[in-house]
C-alpha positions as CSV (number, residue, x, y, z in Angstrom):
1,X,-23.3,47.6,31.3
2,X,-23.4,50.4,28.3
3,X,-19.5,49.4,27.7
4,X,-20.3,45.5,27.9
5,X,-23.3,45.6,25.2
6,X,-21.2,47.5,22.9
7,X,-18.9,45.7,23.0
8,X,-21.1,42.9,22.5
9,X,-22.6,44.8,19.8
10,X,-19.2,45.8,18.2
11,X,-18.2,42.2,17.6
12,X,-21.6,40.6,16.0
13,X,-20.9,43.8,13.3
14,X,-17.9,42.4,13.3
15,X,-19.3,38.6,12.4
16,X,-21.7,40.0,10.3
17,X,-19.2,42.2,8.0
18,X,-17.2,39.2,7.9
19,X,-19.8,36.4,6.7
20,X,-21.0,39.4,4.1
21,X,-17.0,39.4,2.3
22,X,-16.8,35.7,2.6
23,X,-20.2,35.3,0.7
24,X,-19.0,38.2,-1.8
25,X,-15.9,36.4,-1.9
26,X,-16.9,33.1,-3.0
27,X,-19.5,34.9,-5.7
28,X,-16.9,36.9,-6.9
29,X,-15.1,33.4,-7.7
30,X,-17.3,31.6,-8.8
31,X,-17.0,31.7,-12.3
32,X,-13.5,31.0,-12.6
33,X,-14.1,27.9,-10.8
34,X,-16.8,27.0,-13.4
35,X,-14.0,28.2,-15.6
36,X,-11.5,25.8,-14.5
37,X,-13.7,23.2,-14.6
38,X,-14.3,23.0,-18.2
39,X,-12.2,20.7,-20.4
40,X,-9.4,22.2,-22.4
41,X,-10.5,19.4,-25.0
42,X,-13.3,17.7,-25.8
43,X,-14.6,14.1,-28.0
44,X,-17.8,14.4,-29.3
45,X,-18.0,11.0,-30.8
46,X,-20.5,8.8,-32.7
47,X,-20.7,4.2,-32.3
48,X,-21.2,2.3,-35.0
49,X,-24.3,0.4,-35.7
50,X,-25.6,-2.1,-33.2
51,X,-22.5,-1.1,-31.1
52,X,-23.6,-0.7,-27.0
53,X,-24.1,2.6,-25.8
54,X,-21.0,4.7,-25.2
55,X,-18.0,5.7,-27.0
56,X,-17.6,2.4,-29.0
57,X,-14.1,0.5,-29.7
58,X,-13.1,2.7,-32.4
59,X,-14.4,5.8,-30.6
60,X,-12.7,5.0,-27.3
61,X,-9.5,4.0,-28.7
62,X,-9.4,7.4,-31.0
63,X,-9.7,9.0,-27.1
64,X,-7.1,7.3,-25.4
65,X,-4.7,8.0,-28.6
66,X,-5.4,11.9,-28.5
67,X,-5.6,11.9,-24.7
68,X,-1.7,10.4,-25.0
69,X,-1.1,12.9,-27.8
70,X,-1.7,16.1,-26.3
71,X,0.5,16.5,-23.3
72,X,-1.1,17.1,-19.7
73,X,-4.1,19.0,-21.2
74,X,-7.3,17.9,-20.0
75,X,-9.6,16.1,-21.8
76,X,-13.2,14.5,-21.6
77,X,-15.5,12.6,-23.8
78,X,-19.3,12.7,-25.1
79,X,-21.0,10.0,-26.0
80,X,-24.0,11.0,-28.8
81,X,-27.2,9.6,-28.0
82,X,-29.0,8.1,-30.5
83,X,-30.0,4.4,-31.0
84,X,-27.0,3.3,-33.9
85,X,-29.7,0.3,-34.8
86,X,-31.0,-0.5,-38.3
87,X,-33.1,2.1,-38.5
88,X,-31.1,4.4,-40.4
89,X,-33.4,7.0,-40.5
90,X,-32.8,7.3,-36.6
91,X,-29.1,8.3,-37.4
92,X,-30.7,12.0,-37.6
93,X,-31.4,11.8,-34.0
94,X,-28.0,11.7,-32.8
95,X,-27.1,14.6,-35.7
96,X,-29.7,16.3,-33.4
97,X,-28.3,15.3,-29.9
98,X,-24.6,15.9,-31.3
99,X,-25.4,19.4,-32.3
100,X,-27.0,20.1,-28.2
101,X,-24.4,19.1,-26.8
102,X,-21.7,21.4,-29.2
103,X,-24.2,24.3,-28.4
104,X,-24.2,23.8,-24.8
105,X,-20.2,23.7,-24.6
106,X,-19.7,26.7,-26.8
107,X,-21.9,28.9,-24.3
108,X,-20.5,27.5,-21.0
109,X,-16.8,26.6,-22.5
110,X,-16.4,28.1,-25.3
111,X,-12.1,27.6,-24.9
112,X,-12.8,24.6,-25.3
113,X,-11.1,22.5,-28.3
114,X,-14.3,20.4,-29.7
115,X,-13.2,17.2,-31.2
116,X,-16.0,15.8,-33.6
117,X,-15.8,12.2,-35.0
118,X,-17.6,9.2,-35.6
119,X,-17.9,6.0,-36.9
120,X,-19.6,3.9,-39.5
121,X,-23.5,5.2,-39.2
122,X,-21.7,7.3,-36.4
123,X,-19.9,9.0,-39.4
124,X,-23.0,9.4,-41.1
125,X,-23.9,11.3,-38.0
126,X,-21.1,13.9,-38.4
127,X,-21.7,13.8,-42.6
128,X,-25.2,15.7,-41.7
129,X,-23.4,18.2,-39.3
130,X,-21.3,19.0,-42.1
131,X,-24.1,19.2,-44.5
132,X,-23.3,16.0,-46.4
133,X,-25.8,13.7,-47.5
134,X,-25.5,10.8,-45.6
135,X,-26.5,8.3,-47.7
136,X,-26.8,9.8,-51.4
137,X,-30.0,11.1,-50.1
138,X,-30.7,14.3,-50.5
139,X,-29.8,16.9,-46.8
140,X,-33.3,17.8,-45.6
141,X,-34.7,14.8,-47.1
142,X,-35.9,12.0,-44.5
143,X,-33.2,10.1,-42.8
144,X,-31.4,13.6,-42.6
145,X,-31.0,16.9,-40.5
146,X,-30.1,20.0,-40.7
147,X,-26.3,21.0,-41.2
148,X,-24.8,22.4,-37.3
149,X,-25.5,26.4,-37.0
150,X,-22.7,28.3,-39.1
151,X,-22.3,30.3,-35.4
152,X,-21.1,27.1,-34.4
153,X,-18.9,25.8,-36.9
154,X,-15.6,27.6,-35.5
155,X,-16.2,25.6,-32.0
156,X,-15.2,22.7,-33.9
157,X,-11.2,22.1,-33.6
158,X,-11.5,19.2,-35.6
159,X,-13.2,16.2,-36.9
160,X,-12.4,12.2,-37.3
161,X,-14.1,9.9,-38.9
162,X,-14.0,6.5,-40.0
163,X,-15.6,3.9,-42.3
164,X,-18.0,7.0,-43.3
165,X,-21.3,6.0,-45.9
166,X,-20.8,9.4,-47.2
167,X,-17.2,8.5,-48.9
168,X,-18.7,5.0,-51.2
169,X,-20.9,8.0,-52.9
170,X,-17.5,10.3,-53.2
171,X,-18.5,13.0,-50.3
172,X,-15.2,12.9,-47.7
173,X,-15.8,15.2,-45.1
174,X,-12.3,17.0,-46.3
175,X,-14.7,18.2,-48.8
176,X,-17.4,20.0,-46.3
177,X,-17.4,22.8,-44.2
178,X,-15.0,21.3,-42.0
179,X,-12.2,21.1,-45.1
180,X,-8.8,20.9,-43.5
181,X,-9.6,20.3,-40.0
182,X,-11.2,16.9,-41.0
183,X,-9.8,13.4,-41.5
184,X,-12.0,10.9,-43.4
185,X,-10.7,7.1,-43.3
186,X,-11.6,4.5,-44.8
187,X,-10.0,1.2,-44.7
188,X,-9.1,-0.5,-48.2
189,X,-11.9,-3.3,-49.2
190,X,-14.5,-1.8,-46.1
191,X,-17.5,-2.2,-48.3
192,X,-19.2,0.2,-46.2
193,X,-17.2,3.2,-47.2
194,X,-15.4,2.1,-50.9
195,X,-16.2,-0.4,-53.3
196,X,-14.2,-2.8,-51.4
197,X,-16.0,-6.1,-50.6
198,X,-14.2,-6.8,-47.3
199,X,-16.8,-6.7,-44.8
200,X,-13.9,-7.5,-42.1
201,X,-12.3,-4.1,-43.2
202,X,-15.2,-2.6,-41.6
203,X,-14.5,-3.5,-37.7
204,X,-10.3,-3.2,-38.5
205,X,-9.7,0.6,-38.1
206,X,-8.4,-0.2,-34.5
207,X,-6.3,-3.4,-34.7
208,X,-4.9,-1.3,-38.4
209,X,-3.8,1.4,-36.2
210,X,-6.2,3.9,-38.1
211,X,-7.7,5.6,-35.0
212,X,-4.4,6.5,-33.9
213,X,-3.4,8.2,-37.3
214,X,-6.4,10.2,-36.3
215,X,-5.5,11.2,-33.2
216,X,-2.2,12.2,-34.2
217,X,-3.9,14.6,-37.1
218,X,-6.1,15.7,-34.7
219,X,-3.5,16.4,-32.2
220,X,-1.4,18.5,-34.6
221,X,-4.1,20.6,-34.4
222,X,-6.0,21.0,-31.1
Protein backbone atom coordinates (compact mmCIF):
# COMPACT_ATOMS: atom_id res chain seq x y z
CA UNK A 1 0.00 0.00 0.00
CA UNK A 2 3.13 2.38 0.99
CA UNK A 3 4.46 1.57 -2.70
CA UNK A 4 0.95 2.19 -4.36
CA UNK A 5 0.32 5.81 -2.69
CA UNK A 6 3.63 6.83 -3.67
CA UNK A 7 3.38 6.09 -6.50
CA UNK A 8 0.12 7.80 -6.55
CA UNK A 9 1.77 10.54 -4.89
CA UNK A 10 4.82 10.57 -7.38
CA UNK A 11 2.64 11.22 -10.41
CA UNK A 12 0.08 14.16 -9.09
CA UNK A 13 3.92 16.01 -8.44
CA UNK A 14 4.26 14.99 -11.60
CA UNK A 15 0.84 16.87 -12.98
CA UNK A 16 1.44 19.54 -10.75
CA UNK A 17 5.22 20.37 -11.99
CA UNK A 18 3.84 20.07 -15.29
CA UNK A 19 0.64 22.53 -15.24
CA UNK A 20 3.29 25.01 -13.21
CA UNK A 21 5.88 25.05 -16.73
CA UNK A 22 2.90 25.21 -18.99
CA UNK A 23 1.49 28.30 -17.04
CA UNK A 24 5.27 29.78 -16.90
CA UNK A 25 5.40 28.93 -20.37
CA UNK A 26 2.59 30.65 -21.77
CA UNK A 27 3.53 33.94 -19.39
CA UNK A 28 6.87 33.81 -20.57
CA UNK A 29 5.25 34.29 -24.14
CA UNK A 30 3.04 36.32 -23.81
CA UNK A 31 4.34 39.40 -24.78
CA UNK A 32 5.69 38.47 -27.99
CA UNK A 33 2.34 37.39 -28.87
CA UNK A 34 1.10 40.91 -27.97
CA UNK A 35 4.18 41.70 -29.94
CA UNK A 36 3.17 40.01 -33.04
CA UNK A 37 0.00 41.31 -32.88
CA UNK A 38 0.64 44.90 -33.41
CA UNK A 39 0.62 46.32 -36.94
CA UNK A 40 3.82 46.90 -38.73
CA UNK A 41 1.93 50.07 -40.18
CA UNK A 42 -0.62 52.11 -39.22
CA UNK A 43 -3.45 55.02 -40.83
CA UNK A 44 -4.46 57.44 -38.44
CA UNK A 45 -6.78 59.29 -40.65
CA UNK A 46 -9.21 62.31 -40.47
CA UNK A 47 -13.08 62.60 -42.92
CA UNK A 48 -14.07 65.43 -44.32
CA UNK A 49 -16.86 67.51 -43.18
CA UNK A 50 -20.30 66.03 -43.07
CA UNK A 51 -18.63 62.79 -44.38
CA UNK A 52 -20.22 59.45 -42.29
CA UNK A 53 -18.16 58.09 -39.63
CA UNK A 54 -15.13 56.14 -40.64
CA UNK A 55 -12.22 56.49 -42.84
CA UNK A 56 -14.06 58.58 -45.59
CA UNK A 57 -13.58 58.14 -49.54
CA UNK A 58 -10.38 59.88 -49.72
CA UNK A 59 -9.19 58.41 -46.41
CA UNK A 60 -9.97 54.83 -47.42
CA UNK A 61 -8.77 55.00 -50.87
CA UNK A 62 -5.27 56.61 -49.51
CA UNK A 63 -5.38 52.98 -47.32
CA UNK A 64 -5.99 50.58 -49.98
CA UNK A 65 -3.15 52.57 -52.19
CA UNK A 66 -0.39 52.25 -49.36
CA UNK A 67 -1.76 48.87 -48.25
CA UNK A 68 -0.90 47.86 -52.22
CA UNK A 69 2.37 49.86 -51.89
CA UNK A 70 4.09 48.26 -49.15
CA UNK A 71 4.50 44.63 -49.91
CA UNK A 72 3.12 41.91 -47.45
CA UNK A 73 3.58 44.15 -44.37
CA UNK A 74 0.70 44.48 -42.26
CA UNK A 75 -1.35 47.19 -41.99
CA UNK A 76 -4.51 48.60 -40.12
CA UNK A 77 -6.46 51.71 -39.94
CA UNK A 78 -7.85 54.33 -37.27
CA UNK A 79 -10.55 56.19 -37.79
CA UNK A 80 -10.46 59.76 -35.49
CA UNK A 81 -13.44 60.43 -33.64
CA UNK A 82 -14.74 63.60 -33.78
CA UNK A 83 -18.01 64.88 -35.30
CA UNK A 84 -16.48 66.51 -38.95
CA UNK A 85 -19.93 68.78 -38.84
CA UNK A 86 -20.13 72.59 -39.22
CA UNK A 87 -19.02 73.25 -36.08
CA UNK A 88 -15.58 73.97 -36.81
CA UNK A 89 -14.67 74.56 -33.43
CA UNK A 90 -15.29 70.76 -32.83
CA UNK A 91 -12.43 69.98 -35.33
CA UNK A 92 -10.21 70.33 -31.97
CA UNK A 93 -11.90 67.32 -30.65
CA UNK A 94 -10.61 64.87 -33.04
CA UNK A 95 -6.94 66.80 -32.76
CA UNK A 96 -7.58 65.53 -29.21
CA UNK A 97 -8.86 61.88 -30.00
CA UNK A 98 -6.03 61.65 -32.79
CA UNK A 99 -3.27 62.44 -30.36
CA UNK A 100 -4.82 59.23 -27.72
CA UNK A 101 -4.78 57.11 -30.07
CA UNK A 102 -0.86 57.94 -31.33
CA UNK A 103 0.00 57.86 -27.51
CA UNK A 104 -1.52 54.56 -26.92
CA UNK A 105 0.31 52.93 -30.07
CA UNK A 106 3.68 54.32 -29.18
CA UNK A 107 3.50 52.66 -25.63
CA UNK A 108 2.02 49.21 -26.65
CA UNK A 109 3.63 49.29 -30.44
CA UNK A 110 6.02 51.47 -30.55
CA UNK A 111 7.59 49.56 -34.06
CA UNK A 112 5.00 50.57 -35.35
CA UNK A 113 5.11 52.97 -38.69
CA UNK A 114 2.26 55.73 -37.74
CA UNK A 115 0.72 57.06 -40.85
CA UNK A 116 -1.03 60.54 -40.11
CA UNK A 117 -3.39 62.12 -42.72
CA UNK A 118 -6.49 63.74 -43.20
CA UNK A 119 -8.78 65.49 -45.21
CA UNK A 120 -10.48 68.78 -45.76
CA UNK A 121 -11.46 69.81 -41.88
CA UNK A 122 -9.82 66.26 -41.34
CA UNK A 123 -6.57 68.15 -42.53
CA UNK A 124 -7.29 70.86 -40.23
CA UNK A 125 -7.18 68.12 -37.74
CA UNK A 126 -3.60 67.09 -38.42
CA UNK A 127 -2.65 71.15 -39.07
CA UNK A 128 -3.12 71.41 -35.01
CA UNK A 129 -0.99 68.24 -34.33
CA UNK A 130 1.62 69.91 -36.24
CA UNK A 131 1.13 73.14 -34.54
CA UNK A 132 -0.43 74.99 -37.46
CA UNK A 133 -3.20 77.28 -37.14
CA UNK A 134 -5.97 75.78 -38.66
CA UNK A 135 -7.83 78.36 -39.87
CA UNK A 136 -5.56 81.69 -39.64
CA UNK A 137 -6.58 81.53 -36.02
CA UNK A 138 -4.19 81.76 -33.71
CA UNK A 139 -2.85 77.80 -31.98
CA UNK A 140 -4.29 77.82 -28.50
CA UNK A 141 -6.93 80.14 -29.57
CA UNK A 142 -10.55 78.59 -29.62
CA UNK A 143 -11.31 76.19 -32.37
CA UNK A 144 -7.66 74.88 -31.72
CA UNK A 145 -5.50 72.40 -29.58
CA UNK A 146 -2.48 71.90 -28.44
CA UNK A 147 0.42 70.77 -30.93
CA UNK A 148 0.99 66.48 -30.35
CA UNK A 149 3.78 65.96 -27.43
CA UNK A 150 7.45 66.54 -28.96
CA UNK A 151 7.99 62.80 -27.23
CA UNK A 152 5.73 61.81 -29.82
CA UNK A 153 6.61 63.38 -32.87
CA UNK A 154 9.28 60.59 -34.00
CA UNK A 155 6.17 57.87 -33.80
CA UNK A 156 5.05 59.62 -36.80
CA UNK A 157 6.45 57.91 -40.09
CA UNK A 158 4.62 60.15 -42.03
CA UNK A 159 1.78 62.35 -42.85
CA UNK A 160 -0.88 62.91 -45.91
CA UNK A 161 -3.07 65.35 -46.29
CA UNK A 162 -5.38 66.71 -48.67
CA UNK A 163 -7.55 69.84 -49.47
CA UNK A 164 -5.93 71.23 -46.06
CA UNK A 165 -7.58 75.00 -44.76
CA UNK A 166 -4.23 75.59 -43.49
CA UNK A 167 -2.58 75.90 -47.19
CA UNK A 168 -5.42 79.01 -48.65
CA UNK A 169 -3.48 81.03 -45.62
CA UNK A 170 0.12 79.72 -46.92
CA UNK A 171 0.85 77.08 -43.87
CA UNK A 172 1.55 73.48 -45.86
CA UNK A 173 2.30 71.01 -43.36
CA UNK A 174 5.90 70.54 -45.41
CA UNK A 175 6.40 73.61 -43.40
CA UNK A 176 5.76 72.11 -39.66
CA UNK A 177 7.30 69.89 -37.59
CA UNK A 178 6.58 67.07 -39.72
CA UNK A 179 8.88 68.88 -42.77
CA UNK A 180 9.85 66.20 -45.12
CA UNK A 181 7.82 63.35 -43.97
CA UNK A 182 4.68 65.25 -44.95
CA UNK A 183 2.70 65.63 -48.25
CA UNK A 184 0.24 68.56 -48.47
CA UNK A 185 -2.20 68.44 -51.73
CA UNK A 186 -4.30 70.44 -52.88
CA UNK A 187 -6.10 70.14 -56.01
CA UNK A 188 -5.95 73.26 -58.53
CA UNK A 189 -9.28 75.54 -58.22
CA UNK A 190 -10.35 73.57 -54.60
CA UNK A 191 -11.50 76.81 -53.12
CA UNK A 192 -11.06 75.23 -49.83
CA UNK A 193 -7.31 74.97 -49.86
CA UNK A 194 -6.15 77.84 -52.81
CA UNK A 195 -7.83 80.60 -54.27
CA UNK A 196 -9.30 78.45 -56.74
CA UNK A 197 -13.14 78.75 -57.09
CA UNK A 198 -13.81 75.17 -58.05
CA UNK A 199 -15.93 73.83 -55.38
CA UNK A 200 -15.90 70.38 -57.49
CA UNK A 201 -11.99 70.38 -56.96
CA UNK A 202 -12.76 69.76 -53.43
CA UNK A 203 -14.40 66.06 -53.55
CA UNK A 204 -11.80 65.17 -56.82
CA UNK A 205 -8.54 64.08 -54.96
CA UNK A 206 -9.71 60.40 -55.57
CA UNK A 207 -11.12 60.19 -59.12
CA UNK A 208 -7.53 62.75 -59.89
CA UNK A 209 -5.54 59.99 -58.56
CA UNK A 210 -4.17 62.30 -55.70
CA UNK A 211 -4.50 59.88 -52.86
CA UNK A 212 -2.56 57.50 -54.58
CA UNK A 213 0.41 59.99 -55.17
CA UNK A 214 0.20 60.02 -51.50
CA UNK A 215 0.48 56.62 -50.80
CA UNK A 216 3.25 56.24 -52.99
CA UNK A 217 5.22 59.21 -51.03
CA UNK A 218 4.27 57.72 -48.11
CA UNK A 219 5.34 54.37 -49.11
CA UNK A 220 8.83 55.45 -50.11
CA UNK A 221 9.12 56.04 -46.69
CA UNK A 222 7.39 53.69 -44.19
Amino acid sequence: MTGVTLLRMSSRLAAITATLVCAATTLAIAPSADADACPDVEVVFARGTNDAPGLGRPGQAFSDALRAQIGGRSLTTYAVNYPASYDFLAAADGAADAANRISAMAASCPSTRIVLGGYSQGAAVVDMLAGIPPLGNKVGEIGSAAPLASSLVPNIAAVAVFGNPAMKFGNPLTASIFGGKAIDLCKDGDPICSRGRNPFAHSDYVNSGMTDRAANFVAGIV
